[in-house]
N, C-alpha and C positions, 0 to 999 in steps of 0.2 A: 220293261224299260225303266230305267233307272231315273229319279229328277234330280234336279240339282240339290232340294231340299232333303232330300233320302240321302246323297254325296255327303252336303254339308255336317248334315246329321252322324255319318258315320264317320268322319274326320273328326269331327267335335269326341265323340267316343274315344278314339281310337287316340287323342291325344289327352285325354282323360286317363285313360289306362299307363299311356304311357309315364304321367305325372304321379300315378299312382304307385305301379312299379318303382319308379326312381326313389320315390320316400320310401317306401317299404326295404330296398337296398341298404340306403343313406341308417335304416334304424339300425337295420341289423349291422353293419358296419361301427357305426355308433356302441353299439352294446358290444363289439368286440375291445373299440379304444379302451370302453368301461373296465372292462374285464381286467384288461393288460394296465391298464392304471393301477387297480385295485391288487394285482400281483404283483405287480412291481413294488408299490409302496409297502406289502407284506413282507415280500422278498428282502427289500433294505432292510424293514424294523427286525427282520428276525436274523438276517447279518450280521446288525448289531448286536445283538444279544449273543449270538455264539461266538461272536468275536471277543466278547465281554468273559463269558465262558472260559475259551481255549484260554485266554490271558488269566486265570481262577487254577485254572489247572496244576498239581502242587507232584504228579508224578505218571509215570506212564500207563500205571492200569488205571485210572481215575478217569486218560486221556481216551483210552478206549471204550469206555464205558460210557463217556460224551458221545464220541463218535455212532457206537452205537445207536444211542438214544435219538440221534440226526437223520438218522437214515430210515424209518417206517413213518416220521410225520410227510417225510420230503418224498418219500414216494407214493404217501397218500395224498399229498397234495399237489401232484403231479397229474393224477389220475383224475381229482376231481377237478382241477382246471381242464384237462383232456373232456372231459366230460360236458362241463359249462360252455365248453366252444363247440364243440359236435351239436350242443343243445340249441344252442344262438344259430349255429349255421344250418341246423334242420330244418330248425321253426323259422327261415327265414326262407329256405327254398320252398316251404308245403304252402308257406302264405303266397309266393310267386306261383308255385301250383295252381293253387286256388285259383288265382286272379286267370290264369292262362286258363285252367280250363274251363268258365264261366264265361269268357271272351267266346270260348273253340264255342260254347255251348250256343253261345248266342248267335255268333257268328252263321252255325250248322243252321240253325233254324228261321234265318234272315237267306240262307240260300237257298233252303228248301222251300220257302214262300217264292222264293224267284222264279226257283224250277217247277211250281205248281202254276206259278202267275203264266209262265209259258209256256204249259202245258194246255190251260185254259185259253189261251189265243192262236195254239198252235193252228196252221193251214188242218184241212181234212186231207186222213193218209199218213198222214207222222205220226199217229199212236207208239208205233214199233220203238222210234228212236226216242219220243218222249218216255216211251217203258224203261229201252236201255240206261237211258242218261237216269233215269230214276232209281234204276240196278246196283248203276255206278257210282252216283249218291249212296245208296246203303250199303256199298261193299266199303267205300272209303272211311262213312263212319263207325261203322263195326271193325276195321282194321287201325281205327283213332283209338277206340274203347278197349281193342287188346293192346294199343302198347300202353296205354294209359295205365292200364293192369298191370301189365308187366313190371314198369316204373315204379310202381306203390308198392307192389313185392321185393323189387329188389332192393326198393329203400329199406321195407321193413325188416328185407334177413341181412343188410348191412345193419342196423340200429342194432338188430340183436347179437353182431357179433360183434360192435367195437365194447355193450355191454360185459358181452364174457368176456374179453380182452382186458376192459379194464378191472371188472371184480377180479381177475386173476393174476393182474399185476398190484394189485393190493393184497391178494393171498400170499405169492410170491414175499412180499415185502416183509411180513410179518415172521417168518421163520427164518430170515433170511438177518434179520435187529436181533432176533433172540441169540444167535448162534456167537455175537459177537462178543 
């Protein structure tokens, strides 16, 4: 049977977590504004400068030879912004992770003390259903730990391909300036 002070105690938790979550959001959010600040003001300084450029320009093979030159930083630096956000937004959901499954974790073993604590008052004769429910407890959490698995695999063979995606849009880039 549950007290009030066991209630209180887990609402107190559970809006802890929740305050915790919200910052954890608000950073990673944060480091994105950062990001796209710090792109954008590169983006203008370097407008200017090609615009300073193109107006230098005294004939048309000099102009292609700019343009050129334009095109394997801008698609290196396309990739590693692609990159820097995938990073923020990774590190932002494994920290959400974290926090969720240290909750499931704690949570599991605040119900399993329940379903022991009632196990231990049960009437005599209910073993059977204390067994099952105790069954059902372990199938549910061994059915938590495989998708919990599953999730961390299928994060890690996404990370791995948005990497070959981007090394290869930077391979791509390079033979691609040269040819011009």
């Amino acid at each position: 049977m549950l007290t009030v002070e066991q209630v209180l105690a887990s609402q107190k938790a559970n809006v802890e977590t929740l305050m915790g979550l919200t910052t954890k959001a608000f950073e990673g959010v944060e480091k994105i504004v950062e990001l796209n600040l710090t792109a954008s003001k590169a983006a203008l300084a370097e407008t200017s400068e090609h615009a300073k450029a193109l107006l230098s320009v005294k004939d048309a093979q000099e102009l292609m030879a700019l343009q050129s030159s334009l095109f394997q930083p801008l698609a290196e630096k396309t990739a590693a912004y692609s990159r820097h956000l995938y990073d923020i937004a990774s590190g932002a959901g494994a920290d959400l992770g974290k926090t969720f499954e240290g909750q499931a974790a704690d949570a599991q073993k605040k119900f399993m003390g329940l379903v022991d604590n009632a196990a231990k008052n049960a009437p005599a004769g209910s073993e059977a259903a204390v067994a099952v429910m105790k069954s059902a407890v372990a199938a549910a959490n061994n059915a938590l730990e495989s998708v919990q698995k599953a999730v961390k695999q299928a994060t890690d063979v996404a990370q791995s391909n948005f990497n070959a995606v981007a090394a290869s849009a930077a391979d791509v880039a390079k033979p691609a300036s040269k040819k011009r």
